[in-house]
Structures are given as structure tokens and as C-alpha cells.
C-alpha positions, -999 to 999 in steps of 0.1 A, spaced: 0 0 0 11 31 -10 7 70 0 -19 71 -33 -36 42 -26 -74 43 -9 -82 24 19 -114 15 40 -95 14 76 -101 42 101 -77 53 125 -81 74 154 -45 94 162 -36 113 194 -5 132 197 5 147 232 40 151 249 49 123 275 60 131 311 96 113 299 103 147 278 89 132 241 59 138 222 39 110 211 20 100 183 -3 75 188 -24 56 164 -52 34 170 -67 10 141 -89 -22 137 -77 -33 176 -41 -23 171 -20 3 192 9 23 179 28 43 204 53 64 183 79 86 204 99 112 192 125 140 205 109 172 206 137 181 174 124 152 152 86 160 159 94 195 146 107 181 115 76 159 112 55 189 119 70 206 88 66 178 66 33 176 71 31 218 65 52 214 38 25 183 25 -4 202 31 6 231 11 13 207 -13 -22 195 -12 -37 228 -18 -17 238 -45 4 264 -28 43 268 -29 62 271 3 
């Protein structure tokens, strides 16, 4: 499966920092649990991808 492809699975995602200094994402799909952690440095990275994605999205240039 791909980033194009369409899918009928839901997913409910949370994202919050921990009390051990990370943030988390966590996803939540069909039964299963996916705790992601990440340095406060790599989730701002991941925050600008997805910026970066959503302008994508809409047509916009950085």
C-alpha cells in the first residue's frame, strides 16, 4: 500500500507530549496500538513535513 492508494481502515491518532520529555503519536486501528515517540527536534521536523504536504495538497508553494 502506497501513500496514493485508498483504503477503508479508520484510524483514530492522538499526539500529546509524555512526562519522559517526548511527544507522542499514537495511532489506533482495527484493535491495534501504535505508540510512536519522538525528540521534541524530530517532531518538529515531522510537523514541517506535514506543512510542507499540506501546502502541497492545496496547490500552494512554500
Amino acid at each position: 500500500m502506497g501513500i496514493n492508494s485508498e483504503t477503508d481502515i479508520t484510524a483514530n491518532l492522538q499526539i500529546g507530549p509524555t512526562d519522559q520529555g517526548m511527544v507522542r503519536l499514537y495511532v489506533e486501528a482495527q484493535g491495534l496500538e501504535i505508540p510512536m515517540d519522538f525528540t521534541p527536534e524530530e517532531a518538529e521536523e515531522i510537523a514541517q513535513e506535514i506543512q510542507a504536504a499540506a501546502r502541497a495538497a492545496a496547490g500552494r508553494k512554500s
